[in-house]
C-alpha beads as a LAMMPS data file, in Angstrom:
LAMMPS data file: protein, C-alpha beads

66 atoms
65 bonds

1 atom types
1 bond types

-500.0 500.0 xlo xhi
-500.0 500.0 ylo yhi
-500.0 500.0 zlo zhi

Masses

1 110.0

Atoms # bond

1 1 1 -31.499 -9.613 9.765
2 1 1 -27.971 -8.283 9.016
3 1 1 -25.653 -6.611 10.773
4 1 1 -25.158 -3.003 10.616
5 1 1 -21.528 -1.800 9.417
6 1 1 -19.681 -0.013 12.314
7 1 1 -18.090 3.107 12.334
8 1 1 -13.774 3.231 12.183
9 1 1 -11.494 5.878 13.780
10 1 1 -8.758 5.398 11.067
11 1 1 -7.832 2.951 7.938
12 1 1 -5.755 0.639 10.259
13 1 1 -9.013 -0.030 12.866
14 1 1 -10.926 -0.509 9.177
15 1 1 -8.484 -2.834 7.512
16 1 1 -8.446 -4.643 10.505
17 1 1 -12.087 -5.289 10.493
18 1 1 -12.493 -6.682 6.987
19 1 1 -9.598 -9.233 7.342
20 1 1 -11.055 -10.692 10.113
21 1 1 -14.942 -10.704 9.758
22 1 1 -17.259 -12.381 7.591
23 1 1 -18.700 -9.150 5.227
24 1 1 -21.752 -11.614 3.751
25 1 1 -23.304 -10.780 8.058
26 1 1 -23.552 -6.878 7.499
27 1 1 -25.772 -5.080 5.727
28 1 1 -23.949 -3.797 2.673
29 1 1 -26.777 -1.622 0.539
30 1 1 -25.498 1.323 1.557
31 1 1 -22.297 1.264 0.233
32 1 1 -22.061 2.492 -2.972
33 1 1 -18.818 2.555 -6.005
34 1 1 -16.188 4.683 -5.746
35 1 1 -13.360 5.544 -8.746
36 1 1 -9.764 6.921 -7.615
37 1 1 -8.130 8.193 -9.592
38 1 1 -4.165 8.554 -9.135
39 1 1 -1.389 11.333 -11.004
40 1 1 1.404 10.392 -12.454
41 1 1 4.430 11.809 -10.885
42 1 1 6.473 13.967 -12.598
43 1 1 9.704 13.812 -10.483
44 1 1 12.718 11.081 -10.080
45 1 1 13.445 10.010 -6.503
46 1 1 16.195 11.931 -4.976
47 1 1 19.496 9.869 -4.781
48 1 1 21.475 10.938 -1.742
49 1 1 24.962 11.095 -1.561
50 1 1 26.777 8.223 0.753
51 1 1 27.623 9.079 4.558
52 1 1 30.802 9.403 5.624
53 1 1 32.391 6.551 6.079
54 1 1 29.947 3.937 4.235
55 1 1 31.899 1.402 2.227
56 1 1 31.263 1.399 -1.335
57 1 1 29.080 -1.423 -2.711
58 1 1 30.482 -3.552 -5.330
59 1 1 28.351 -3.662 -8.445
60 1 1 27.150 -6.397 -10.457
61 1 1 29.840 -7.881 -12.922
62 1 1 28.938 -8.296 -16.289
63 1 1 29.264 -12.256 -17.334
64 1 1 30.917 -12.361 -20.791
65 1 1 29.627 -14.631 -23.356
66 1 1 32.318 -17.266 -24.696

Bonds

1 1 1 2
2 1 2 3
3 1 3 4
4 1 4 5
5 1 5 6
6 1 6 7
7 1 7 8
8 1 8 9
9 1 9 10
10 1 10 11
11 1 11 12
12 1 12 13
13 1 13 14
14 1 14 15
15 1 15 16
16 1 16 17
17 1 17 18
18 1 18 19
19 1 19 20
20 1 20 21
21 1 21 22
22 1 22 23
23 1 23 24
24 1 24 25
25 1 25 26
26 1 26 27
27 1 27 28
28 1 28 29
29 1 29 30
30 1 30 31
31 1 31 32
32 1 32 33
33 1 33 34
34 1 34 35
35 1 35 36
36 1 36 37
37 1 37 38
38 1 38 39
39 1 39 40
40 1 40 41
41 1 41 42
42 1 42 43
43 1 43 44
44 1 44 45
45 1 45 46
46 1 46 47
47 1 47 48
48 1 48 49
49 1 49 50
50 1 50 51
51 1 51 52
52 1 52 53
53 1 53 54
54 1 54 55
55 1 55 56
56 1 56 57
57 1 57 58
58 1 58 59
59 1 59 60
60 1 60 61
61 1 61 62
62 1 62 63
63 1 63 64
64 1 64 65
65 1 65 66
């Protein structure tokens, strides 16, 4: 007989379960699929502005072709 699946108090406790145990010893009939489905976003990152004090970073050079 297989095991039943336990019950999780967050993702984390969940994730942690399914690295470690073998998933072929539960019971697995219940489950059934899921789709997600994700948006796009519509807005760039913010870019801040450097703090006070930060040295500039040099940027990548360009190599010429000879």
């Amino acid at each position: 007989m297989k095991k039943k699946l336990p019950t999780f108090r967050s993702d984390r406790e969940a994730g942690e379960f399914v690295e470690k145990a073998d998933l072929t010893d539960y019971d697995l009939s219940g489950l059934r699929p899921v789709k997600l489905e994700f948006e796009k976003k519509n807005v760039n990152p913010t870019t801040r502005p450097p703090k006070k004090g930060a040295k500039p970073r040099a940027r990548p050079t360009s190599k010429t072709r000879s």
